[in-house]
C-alpha positions in Angstrom: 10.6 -21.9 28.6 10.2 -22.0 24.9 7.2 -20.0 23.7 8.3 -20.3 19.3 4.8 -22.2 19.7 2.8 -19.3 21.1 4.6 -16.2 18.8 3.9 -18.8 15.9 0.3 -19.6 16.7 -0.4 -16.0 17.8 1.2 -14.7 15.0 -0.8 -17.3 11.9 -3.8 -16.0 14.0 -3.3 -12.4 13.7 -2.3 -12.8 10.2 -5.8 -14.6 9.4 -7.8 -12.2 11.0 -6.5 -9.3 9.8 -6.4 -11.0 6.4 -10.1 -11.1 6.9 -11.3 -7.3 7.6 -13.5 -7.2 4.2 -12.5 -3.2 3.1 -14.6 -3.6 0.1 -17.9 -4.0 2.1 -16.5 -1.6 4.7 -16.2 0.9 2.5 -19.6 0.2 0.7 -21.3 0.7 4.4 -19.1 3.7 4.9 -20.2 5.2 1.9 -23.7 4.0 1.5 -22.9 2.6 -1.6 -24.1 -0.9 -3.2 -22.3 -4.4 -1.7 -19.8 -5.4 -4.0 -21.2 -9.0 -3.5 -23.6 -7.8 -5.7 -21.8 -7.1 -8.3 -19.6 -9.1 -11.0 -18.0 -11.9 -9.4 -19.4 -11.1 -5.8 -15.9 -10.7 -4.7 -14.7 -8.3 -2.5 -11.7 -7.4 -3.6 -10.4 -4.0 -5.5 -11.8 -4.9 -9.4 -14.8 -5.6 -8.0 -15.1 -2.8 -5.6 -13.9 -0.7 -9.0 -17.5 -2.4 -10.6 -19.5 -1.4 -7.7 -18.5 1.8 -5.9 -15.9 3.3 -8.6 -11.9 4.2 -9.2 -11.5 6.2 -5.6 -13.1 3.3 -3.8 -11.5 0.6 -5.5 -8.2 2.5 -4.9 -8.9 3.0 -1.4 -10.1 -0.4 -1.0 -7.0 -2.1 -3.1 -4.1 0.0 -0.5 -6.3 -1.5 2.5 -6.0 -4.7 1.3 -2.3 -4.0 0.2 -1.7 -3.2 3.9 -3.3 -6.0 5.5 -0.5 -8.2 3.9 2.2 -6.0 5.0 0.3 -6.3 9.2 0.1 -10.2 8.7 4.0 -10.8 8.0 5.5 -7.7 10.4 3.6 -9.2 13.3 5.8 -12.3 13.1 8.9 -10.2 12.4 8.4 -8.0 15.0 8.1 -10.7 17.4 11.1 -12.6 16.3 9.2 -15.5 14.5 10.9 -17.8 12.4 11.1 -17.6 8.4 8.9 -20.8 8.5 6.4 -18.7 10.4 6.6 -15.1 8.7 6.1 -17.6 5.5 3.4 -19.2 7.3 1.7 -16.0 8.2 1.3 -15.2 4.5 -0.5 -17.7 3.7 -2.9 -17.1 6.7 -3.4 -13.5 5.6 -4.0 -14.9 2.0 -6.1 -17.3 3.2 -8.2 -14.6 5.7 -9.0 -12.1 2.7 -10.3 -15.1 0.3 -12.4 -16.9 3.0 -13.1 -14.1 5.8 -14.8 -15.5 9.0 -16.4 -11.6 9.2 -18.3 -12.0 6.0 -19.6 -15.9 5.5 -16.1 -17.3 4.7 -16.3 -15.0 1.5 -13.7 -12.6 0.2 -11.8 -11.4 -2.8 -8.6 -13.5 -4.4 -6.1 -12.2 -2.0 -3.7 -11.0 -5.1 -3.4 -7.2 -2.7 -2.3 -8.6 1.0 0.0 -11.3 -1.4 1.8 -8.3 -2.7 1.5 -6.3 0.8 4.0 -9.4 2.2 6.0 -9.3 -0.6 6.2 -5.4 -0.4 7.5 -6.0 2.8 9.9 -9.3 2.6 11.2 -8.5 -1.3 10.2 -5.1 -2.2 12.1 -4.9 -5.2 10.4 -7.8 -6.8 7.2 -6.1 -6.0 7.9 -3.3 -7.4 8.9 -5.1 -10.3 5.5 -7.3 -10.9 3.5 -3.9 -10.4 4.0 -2.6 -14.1 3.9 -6.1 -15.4 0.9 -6.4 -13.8 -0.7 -2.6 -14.9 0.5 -2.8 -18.2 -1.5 -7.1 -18.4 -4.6 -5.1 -17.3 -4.2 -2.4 -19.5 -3.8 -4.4 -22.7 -6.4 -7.5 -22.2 -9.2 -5.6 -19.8 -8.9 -8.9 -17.5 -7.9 -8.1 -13.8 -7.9 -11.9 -13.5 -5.2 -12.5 -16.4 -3.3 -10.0 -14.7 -3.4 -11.2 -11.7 -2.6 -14.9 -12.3 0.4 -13.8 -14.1 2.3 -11.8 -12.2 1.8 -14.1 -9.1 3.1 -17.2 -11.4 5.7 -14.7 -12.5 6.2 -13.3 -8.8 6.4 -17.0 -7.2 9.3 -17.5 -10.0 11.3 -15.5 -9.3 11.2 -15.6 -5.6 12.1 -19.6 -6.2 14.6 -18.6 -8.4 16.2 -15.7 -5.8 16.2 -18.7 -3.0 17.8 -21.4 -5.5 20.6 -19.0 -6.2 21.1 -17.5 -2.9 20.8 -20.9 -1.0 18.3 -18.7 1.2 16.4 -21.3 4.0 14.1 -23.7 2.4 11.5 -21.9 4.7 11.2 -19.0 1.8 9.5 -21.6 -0.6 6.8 -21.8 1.5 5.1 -18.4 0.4 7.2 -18.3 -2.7 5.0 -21.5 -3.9 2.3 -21.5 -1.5 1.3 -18.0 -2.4 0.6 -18.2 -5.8 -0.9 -21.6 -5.7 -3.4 -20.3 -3.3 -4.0 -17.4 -5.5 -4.5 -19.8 -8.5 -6.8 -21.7 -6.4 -9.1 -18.6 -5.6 -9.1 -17.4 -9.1 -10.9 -21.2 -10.0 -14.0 -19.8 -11.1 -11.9 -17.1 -13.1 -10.2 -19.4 -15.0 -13.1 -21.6 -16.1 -14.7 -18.4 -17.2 -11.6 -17.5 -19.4 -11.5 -20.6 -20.7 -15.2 -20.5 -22.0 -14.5 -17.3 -23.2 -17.0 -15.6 -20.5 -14.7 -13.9 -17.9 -16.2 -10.5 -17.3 -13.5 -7.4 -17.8 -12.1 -5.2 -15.5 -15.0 -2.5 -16.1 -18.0 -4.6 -16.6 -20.3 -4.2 -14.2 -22.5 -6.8 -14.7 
């Protein structure tokens, strides 16, 4: 009996749900500290975590995050699911941290459990995007700018890896779904950057 299906289905699941723990109000319970919806953007994510509960929070918050990527694609690996649904599982996780059933379909951007997958399916291009993207933070004080570039840059060059390697088609699924999600979250970020009112990474209002 063929159960791809079930591992598949099981495995997008898992990936959305775990994609969907919200660390940054976790931690803000935890620690009796103020809801990072209430802050900034009212995302949940690491910058805004950063805004509301401080640097070892946000740090805490961000490798959560990180690692709920990482969970989302292993589980499909682990069970011997196809590229097409490790790819698939990605997205899930991506989509879980940005609209989280826990929290009102809320979330952060999903930029951390994106680079948690990669981490684990291309490490070295993740480690590659991570001074590109400290070094975009540093210079313009815009978590967002950062962030929108070194997934563009990230999705890219995993394109470009597949292209050249004649890797399965099944790659481009995360390589160009990924960051298109993460563009997609980030909507309210760009109209603000475009009107010139995008807040930096250590505003707090």
């Amino acid at each position: 009996m063929d159960t791809t299906w079930l591992v598949s289905a099981v495995s997008i699941l898992a990936a959305y749900l775990i994609g969907g723990i919200p660390w940054g109000v976790v931690a803000a319970r935890v620690s009796g500290g103020p809801d990072p919806r209430g802050f900034g953007s009212g995302r949940t994510g690491g910058a805004n975590v950063l805004r509301a509960l401080g640097p070892r929070a946000a740090a805490i918050v961000g490798l959560l995050d990180l690692l709920k990527g990482s969970v989302a694609v292993l589980i499909p690996i682990i069970l011997g699911a196809p590229i097409e649904t490790q790819a698939l599982a990605v997205l899930a996780g991506i989509i879980g941290h940005s609209r989280s059933p826990f929290i009102g379909f809320r979330g952060g951007r999903g930029v951390s459990p994106a680079f948690g997958s990669v981490l684990v399916l291309w490490p070295l291009v993740a480690l590659v995007i991570v001074p590109i993207f400290l070094g975009i933070v540093k210079f313009t004080r815009y978590s967002s700018i950062a962030s929108l570039a070194s997934t563009a840059l990230a999705g890219l060059i995993l394109v470009g890896i597949v292209v050249v390697q004649h890797l399965p088609a099944g790659h481009l699924i995360y390589a160009i779904g990924g960051p298109a999600l993460i563009w997609l979250f980030h909507y309210d970020n760009i109209r603000r950057l475009l009107s010139g009112t995008e807040r930096t990474i250590d505003a707090r209002d």
